[in-house]
C-alpha positions as CSV (number, residue, x, y, z in Angstrom):
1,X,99.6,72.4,88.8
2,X,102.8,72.3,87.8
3,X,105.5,73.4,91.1
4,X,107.4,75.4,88.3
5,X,104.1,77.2,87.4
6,X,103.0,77.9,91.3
7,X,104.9,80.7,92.3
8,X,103.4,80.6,95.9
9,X,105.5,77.4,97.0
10,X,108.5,79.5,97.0
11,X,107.5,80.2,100.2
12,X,107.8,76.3,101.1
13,X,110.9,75.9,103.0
14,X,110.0,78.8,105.5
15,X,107.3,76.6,106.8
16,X,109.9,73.5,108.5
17,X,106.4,71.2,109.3
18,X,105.9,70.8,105.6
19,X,109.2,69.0,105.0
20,X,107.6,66.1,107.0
21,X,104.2,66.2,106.8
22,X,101.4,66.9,104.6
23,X,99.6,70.0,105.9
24,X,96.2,70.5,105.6
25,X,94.8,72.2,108.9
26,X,95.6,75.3,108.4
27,X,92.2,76.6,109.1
28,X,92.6,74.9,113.1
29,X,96.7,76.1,113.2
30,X,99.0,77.2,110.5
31,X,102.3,75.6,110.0
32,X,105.0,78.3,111.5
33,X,107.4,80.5,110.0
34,X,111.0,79.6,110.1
35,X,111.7,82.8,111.5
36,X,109.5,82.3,114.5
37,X,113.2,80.8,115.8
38,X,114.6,84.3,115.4
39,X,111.8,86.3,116.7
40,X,111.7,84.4,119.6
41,X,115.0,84.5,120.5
42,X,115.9,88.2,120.0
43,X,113.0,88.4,122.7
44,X,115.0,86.4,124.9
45,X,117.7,88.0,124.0
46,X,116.2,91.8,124.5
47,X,114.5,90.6,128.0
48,X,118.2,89.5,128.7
49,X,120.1,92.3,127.8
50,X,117.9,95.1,128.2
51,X,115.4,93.9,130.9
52,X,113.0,96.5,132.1
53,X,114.3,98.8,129.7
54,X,113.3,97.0,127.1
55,X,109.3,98.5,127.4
56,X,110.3,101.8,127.1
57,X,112.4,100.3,123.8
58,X,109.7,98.5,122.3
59,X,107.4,96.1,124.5
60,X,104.9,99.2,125.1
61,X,104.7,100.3,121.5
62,X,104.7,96.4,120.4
63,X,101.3,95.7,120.6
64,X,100.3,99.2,118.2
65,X,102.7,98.0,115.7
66,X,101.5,94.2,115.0
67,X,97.7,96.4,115.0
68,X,98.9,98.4,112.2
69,X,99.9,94.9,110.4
70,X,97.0,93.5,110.9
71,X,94.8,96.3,110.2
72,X,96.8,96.7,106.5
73,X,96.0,93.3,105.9
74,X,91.7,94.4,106.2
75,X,92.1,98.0,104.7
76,X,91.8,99.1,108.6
77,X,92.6,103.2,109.1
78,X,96.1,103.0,111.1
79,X,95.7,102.9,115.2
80,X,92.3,101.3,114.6
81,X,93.0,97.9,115.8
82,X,94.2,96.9,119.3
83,X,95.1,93.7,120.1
84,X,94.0,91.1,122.7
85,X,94.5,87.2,124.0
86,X,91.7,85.4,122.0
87,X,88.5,86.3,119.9
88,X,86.5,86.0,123.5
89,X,88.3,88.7,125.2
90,X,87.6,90.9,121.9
91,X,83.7,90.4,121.9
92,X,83.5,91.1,125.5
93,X,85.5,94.5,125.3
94,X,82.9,94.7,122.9
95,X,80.1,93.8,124.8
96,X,81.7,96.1,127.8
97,X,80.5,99.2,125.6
98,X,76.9,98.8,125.8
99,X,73.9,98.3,128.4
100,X,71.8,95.7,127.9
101,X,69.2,97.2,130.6
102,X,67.0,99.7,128.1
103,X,64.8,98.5,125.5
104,X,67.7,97.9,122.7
105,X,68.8,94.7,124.2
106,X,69.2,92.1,120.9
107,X,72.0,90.2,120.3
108,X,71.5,88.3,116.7
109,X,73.4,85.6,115.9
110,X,73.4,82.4,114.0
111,X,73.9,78.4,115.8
112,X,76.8,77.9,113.6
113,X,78.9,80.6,115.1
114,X,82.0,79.2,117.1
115,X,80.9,77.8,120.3
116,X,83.2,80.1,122.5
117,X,81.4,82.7,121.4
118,X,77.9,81.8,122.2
119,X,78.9,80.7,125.1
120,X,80.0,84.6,126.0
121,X,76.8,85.9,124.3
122,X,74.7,83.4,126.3
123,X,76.2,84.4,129.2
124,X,75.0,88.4,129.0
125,X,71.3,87.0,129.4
126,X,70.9,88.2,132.8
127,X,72.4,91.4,132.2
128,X,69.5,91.8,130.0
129,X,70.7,90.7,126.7
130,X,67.8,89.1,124.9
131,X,69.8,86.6,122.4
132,X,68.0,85.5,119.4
133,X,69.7,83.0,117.6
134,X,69.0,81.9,113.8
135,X,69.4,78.3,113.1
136,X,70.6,76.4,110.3
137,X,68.9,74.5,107.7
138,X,71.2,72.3,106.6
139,X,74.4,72.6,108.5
140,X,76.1,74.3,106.0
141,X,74.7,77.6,105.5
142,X,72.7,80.3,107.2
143,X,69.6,82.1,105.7
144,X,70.5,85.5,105.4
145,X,66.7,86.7,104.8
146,X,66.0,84.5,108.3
147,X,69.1,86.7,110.2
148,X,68.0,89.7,108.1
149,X,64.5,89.5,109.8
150,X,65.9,89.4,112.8
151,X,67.7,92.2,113.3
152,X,65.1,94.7,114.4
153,X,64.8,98.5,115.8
154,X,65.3,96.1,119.2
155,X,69.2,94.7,118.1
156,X,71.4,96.5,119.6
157,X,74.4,93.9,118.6
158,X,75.2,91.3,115.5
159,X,77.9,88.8,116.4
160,X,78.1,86.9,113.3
161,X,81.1,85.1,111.6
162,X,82.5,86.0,108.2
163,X,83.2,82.5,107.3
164,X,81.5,79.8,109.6
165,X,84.3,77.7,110.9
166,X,82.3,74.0,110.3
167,X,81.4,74.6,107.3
168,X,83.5,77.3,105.3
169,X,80.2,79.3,103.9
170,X,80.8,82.6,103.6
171,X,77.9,85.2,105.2
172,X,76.7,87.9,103.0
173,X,78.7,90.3,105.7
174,X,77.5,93.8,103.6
175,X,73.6,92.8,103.7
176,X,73.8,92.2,107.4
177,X,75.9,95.0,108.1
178,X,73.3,97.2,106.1
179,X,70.1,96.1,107.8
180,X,72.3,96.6,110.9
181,X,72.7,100.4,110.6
182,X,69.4,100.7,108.9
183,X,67.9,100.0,112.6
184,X,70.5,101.1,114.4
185,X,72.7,98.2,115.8
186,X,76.2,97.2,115.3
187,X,77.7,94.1,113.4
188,X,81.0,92.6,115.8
189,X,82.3,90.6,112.5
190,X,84.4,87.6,113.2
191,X,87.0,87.3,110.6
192,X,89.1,84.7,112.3
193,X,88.1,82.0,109.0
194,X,88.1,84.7,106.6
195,X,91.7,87.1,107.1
196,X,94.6,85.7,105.5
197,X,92.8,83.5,103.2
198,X,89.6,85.3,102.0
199,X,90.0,89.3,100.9
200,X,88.4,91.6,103.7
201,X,87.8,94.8,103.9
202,X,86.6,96.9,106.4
203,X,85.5,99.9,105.2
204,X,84.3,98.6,101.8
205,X,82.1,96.6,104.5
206,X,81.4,99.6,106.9
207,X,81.7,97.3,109.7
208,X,81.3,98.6,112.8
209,X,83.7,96.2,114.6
210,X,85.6,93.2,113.2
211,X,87.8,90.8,115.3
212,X,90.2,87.1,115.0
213,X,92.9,86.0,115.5
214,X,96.3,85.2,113.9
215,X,96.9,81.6,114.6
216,X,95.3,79.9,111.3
217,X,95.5,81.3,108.2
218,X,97.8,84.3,109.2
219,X,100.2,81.6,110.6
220,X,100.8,83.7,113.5
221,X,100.8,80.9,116.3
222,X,98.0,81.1,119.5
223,X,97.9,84.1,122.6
224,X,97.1,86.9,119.8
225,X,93.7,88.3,118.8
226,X,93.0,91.4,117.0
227,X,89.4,94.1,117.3
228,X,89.0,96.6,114.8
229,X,86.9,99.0,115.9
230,X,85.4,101.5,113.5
231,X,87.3,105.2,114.1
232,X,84.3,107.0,114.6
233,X,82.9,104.7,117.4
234,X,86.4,104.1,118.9
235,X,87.0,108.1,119.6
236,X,84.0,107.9,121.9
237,X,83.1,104.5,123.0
238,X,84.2,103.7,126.3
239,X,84.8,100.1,127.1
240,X,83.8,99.1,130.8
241,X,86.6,95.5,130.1
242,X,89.4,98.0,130.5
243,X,92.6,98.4,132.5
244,X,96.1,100.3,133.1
245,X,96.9,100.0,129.1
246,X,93.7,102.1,128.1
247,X,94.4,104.4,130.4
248,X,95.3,108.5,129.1
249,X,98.3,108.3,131.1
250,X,99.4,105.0,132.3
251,X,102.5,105.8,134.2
252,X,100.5,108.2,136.3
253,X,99.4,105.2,138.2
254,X,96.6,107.5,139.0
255,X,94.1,106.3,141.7
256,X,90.5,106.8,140.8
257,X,88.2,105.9,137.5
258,X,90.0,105.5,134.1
259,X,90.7,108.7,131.6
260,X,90.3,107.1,128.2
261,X,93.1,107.5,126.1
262,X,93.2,107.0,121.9
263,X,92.5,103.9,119.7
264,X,94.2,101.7,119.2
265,X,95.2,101.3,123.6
266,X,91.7,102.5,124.2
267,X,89.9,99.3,123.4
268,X,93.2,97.3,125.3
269,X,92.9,96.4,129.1
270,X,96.1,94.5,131.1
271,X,99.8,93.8,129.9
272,X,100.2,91.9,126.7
273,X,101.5,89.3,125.4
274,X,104.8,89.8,124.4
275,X,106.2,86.4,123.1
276,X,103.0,85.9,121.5
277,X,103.2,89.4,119.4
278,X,106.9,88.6,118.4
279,X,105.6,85.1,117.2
280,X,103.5,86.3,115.0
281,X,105.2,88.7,113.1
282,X,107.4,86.7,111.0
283,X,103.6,85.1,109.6
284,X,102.6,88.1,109.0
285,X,104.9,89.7,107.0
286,X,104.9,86.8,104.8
287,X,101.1,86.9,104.1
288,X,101.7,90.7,103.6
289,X,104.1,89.7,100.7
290,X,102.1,86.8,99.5
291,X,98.8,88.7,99.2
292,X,95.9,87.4,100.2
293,X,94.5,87.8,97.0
294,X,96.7,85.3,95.4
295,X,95.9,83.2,98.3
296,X,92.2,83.3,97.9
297,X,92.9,82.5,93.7
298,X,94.7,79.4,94.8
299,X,92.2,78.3,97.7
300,X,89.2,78.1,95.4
301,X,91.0,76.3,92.8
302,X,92.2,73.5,95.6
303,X,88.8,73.8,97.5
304,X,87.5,72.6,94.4
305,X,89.6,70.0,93.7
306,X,89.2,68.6,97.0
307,X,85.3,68.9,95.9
308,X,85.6,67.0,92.8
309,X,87.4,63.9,94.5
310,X,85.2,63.5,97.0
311,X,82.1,63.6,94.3
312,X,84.4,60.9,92.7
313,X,84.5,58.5,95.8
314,X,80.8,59.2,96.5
315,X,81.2,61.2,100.0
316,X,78.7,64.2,101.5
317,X,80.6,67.5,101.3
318,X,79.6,69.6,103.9
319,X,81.1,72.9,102.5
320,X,79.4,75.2,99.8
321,X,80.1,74.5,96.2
322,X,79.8,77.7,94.8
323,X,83.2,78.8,95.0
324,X,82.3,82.7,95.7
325,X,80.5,81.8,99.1
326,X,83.3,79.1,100.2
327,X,86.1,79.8,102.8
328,X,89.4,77.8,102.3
329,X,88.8,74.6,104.2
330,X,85.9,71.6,102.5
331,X,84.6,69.2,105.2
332,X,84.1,65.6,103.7
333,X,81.8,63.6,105.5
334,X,82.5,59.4,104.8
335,X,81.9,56.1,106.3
336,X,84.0,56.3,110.2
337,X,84.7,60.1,109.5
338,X,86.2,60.1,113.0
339,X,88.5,57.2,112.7
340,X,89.4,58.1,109.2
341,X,90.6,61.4,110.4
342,X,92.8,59.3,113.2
343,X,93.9,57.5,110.8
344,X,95.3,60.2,108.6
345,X,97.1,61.9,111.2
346,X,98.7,58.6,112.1
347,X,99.9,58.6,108.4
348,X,101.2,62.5,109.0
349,X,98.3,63.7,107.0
350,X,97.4,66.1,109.3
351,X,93.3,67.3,109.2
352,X,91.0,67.6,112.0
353,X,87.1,66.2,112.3
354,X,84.3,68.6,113.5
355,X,81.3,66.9,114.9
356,X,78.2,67.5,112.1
357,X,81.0,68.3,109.3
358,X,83.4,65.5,108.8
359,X,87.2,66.0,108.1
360,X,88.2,69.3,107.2
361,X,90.4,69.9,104.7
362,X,92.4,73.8,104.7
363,X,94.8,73.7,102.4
364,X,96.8,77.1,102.4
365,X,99.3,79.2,99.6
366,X,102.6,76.5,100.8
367,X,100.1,73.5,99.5
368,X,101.1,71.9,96.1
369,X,98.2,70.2,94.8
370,X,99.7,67.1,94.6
371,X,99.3,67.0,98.7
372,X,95.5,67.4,98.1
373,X,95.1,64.5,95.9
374,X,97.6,62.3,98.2
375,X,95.6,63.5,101.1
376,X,92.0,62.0,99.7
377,X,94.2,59.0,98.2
378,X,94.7,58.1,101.7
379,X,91.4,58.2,102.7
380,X,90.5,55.7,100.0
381,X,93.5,53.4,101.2
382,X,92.4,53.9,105.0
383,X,89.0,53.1,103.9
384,X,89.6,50.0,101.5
385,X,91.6,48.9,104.7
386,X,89.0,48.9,107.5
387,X,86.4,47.1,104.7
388,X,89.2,44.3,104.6
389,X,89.4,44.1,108.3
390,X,85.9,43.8,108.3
C-alpha cells in the first residue's frame, strides 16, 4: 500500500527504532514511544523535586489511572483493573481467591498456553488443584469441543489464552466462557497476544477475569501487567496474594489481618512500579488514538501478505489462515529456521524463532508493507546464501 494512502504511519517517527531497523517483533516487545524520554524524565524529575511528597501527588493514585487506560482500551467498567509486575503475579492473585481443597478443584487449560503460566498452574497440584490440560493437534490450534468437554461441574478455573503466543490462533473466548458459567467455573482470559492488536471486550465476553501485559502490542515496555476482574466478583472476592496496597486503610499501618478495600487496589498487593507505569503511558495513549480497530484492519491485511509469500517460496506456516481466527504475528517454518532468524537480526530485521513454530513475524500499525516483503526477501537471500556455502 501506498505510504500516502496508510494513514497509520503517521505515527512512524514517534517510534525512533524504526528509523534504523525493520521491526517486526512486536508481538515479543514493541518498538517505544518517543515520549518514553519525557515520561521518564519528569519521574526523575518529580522523585527529585518533590521526593516523598510526590506519593501523596500522584505515585499512590498512578497505578488506578494507567487501570482506567487499560481498562478503556477492553470496554472494562472504570476501577475494574488493578495492575501488577507480569501476567504470573496476575493469575496467582487469581489463584489466591479460591480453595483448591473441596471437590471443585479443575483447572482447564490448553499445552499451547505460555509456558510461565503452566508452570504457576502446575505448581497448585499439591494444594489440590487437579490440572487437566488439552493438547494440540497440530501445533497451531486448540480443539474447542476437546477444551469444551473438559470443563465440568468439577472446574473451578479456565486459564486459557485469547491468542496463543506460538501460533497466533485465536480461541473461541465466548464458547469457553459460556460452558464455564454454565457449570459454574471461571475463565482467567489472557489477552496479553490479543489487546492492542486484536478488538477485546470484556463484557461483550462476560469474562470473569482477563489479564496481560503492556510490553507488546500496547508498546508499553516490561514491569507492567494488568487483571481485570469482573465488578461483581471484585466487590467480594478476597485475594489471599495481598498486601499494604489492598488494604481499607493503608496509612493505618494497622497490625492484624487485612480489611479489604475497593477494586481496583483490592486485587493489588506491595508498592508498584512506578518507572514502569510512567513508561507505559506514552504507548498507550497512542494506541488509544490509533484504535485498535484500525490496527486489527491493517494486521490481517499484512498477516496475509506475509502468508502469501511464504506459500510463494514453499515454506510451512505455522499460523491460521483464516484471517478471523489469526492474531497479528505468522510463524514461517523454513529450511535452518533458527539460523535464518540469526541471520535476520544480524541484517536488523529484527524477528524472533519459537521452538515448534519457526520465525515469527508481528508486524504492527508503524509497519509499511514494503518492510514485510523486504523482511521475507531477506530470508530468500539468507537462504540462497547458505545453499552456495554449501
Amino acid at each position: 500500500m501506498n505510504v500516502m494512502l496508510d494513514n497509520l504511519l503517521r505515527y512512524r517517527s514517534e517510534f525512533p527504532i524504526l528509523e534504523r531497523t525493520n521491526y517486526m517483533i512486536s508481538n515479543s516487545l514493541g518498538a517505544m514511544p518517543r515520549g518514553v524520554y519525557d515520561a521518564l524524565k519528569a519521574y526523575a524529575d518529580t522523585w527529585a523535586t518533590r521526593g516523598v511528597r510526590a506519593w501523596e501527588e500522584r505515585w499512590w493514585m498512578l497505578s488506578a489511572e494507567v487501570g482506567n487506560g487499560l481498562g478503556a482500551l477492553m470496554n472494562a467498567p472504570k476501577d475494574s483493573v488493578s495492575v501488577h509486575q507480569n501476567v504470573t503475579t496476575c493469575q496467582a492473585v487469581v489463584a489466591s481467591c479460591f480453595d483448591f481443597s473441596g471437590q471443585r478443584n479443575k483447572v482447564v487449560y490448553s499445552d499451547l498456553n505460555f509456558p510461565s503460566v503452566m508452570y504457576f498452574w502446575e505448581a497448585q497440584r499439591p494444594y489440590g488443584a487437579q490440572v487437566h490440560m488439552v493438547k494440540t493437534d497440530d501445533g497451531i490450534t486448540v480443539s474447542t469441543e476437546r477444551l469444551l468437554d473438559a470443563i465440568d461441574e468439577q472446574t473451578l478455573l479456565v486459564p486459557i489464552s485469547h491468542v496463543i503466543f506460538r501460533s497466533a490462533y485465536i480461541q473461541d473466548a465466548k464458547a469457553i466462557i459460556e460452558k464455564a458459567h454454565k457449570v459454574g467455573a471461571h475463565v482467567v482470559l489472557d489477552t496479553f497476544q490479543s489487546l492492542g492488536t486484536v478488538p477485546v471486550d470484556v463484557q461483550a465476553l462476560n469474562v470473569d477475569f482477563a489479564c496481560g501485559g503492556v510490553l507488546k502490542w500496547l508498546c508499553g515496555g516490561p514491569g507492567v501487567a494488568y487483571l481485570y476482574v469482573r465488578p461483581d466478583l471484585g466487590s467480594k472476592l478476597e485475594p489471599k496474594l495481598t498486601g499494604w496496597f489492598a488494604h481499607q486503610d493503608s496509612m493505618a499501618f494497622e497490625v492484624g489481618p487485612i480489611r479489604y478495600t475497593n477494586p481496583p487496589f483490592r486485587f493489588m498487593n506491595g508498592t508498584t512500579h512506578i518507572p514502569s507505569l510512567e513508561a507505559c503511558r506514552p504507548g498507550l495513549k497512542i494506541i488509544s488514538e490509533v484504535g485498535v480497530e484500525k490496527i486489527r484492519e491493517k494486521s490481517k491485511r499484512q498477516t496475509a501478505r506475509l502468508i502469501q509469500l511464504a506459500d510463494e517460496n514453499g515454506w510451512r506456516v505455522n499460523s491460521p489462515r483464516d484471517p478471523e481466527k489469526r492474531g497479528g504475528t505468522v510463524s514461517i517454518d523454513m529450511p535452518d529456521s533458527q539460523q535464518v532468524s540469526r541471520a535476520l537480526l544480524a541484517r536488523e530485521i529484527l524477528v524472533d524463532w519459537r521452538p515448534k513454530a519457526g520465525i515469527r513475524f508481528s508486524p504492527h500499525f508503524y509497519n509499511t508493507d514494503e518492510e514485510v516483503d523486504a523482511a521475507l526477501a531477506a530470508v530468500e537471500e539468507i537462504l540462497k546464501e547458505r545453499r552456495v556455502a554449501v
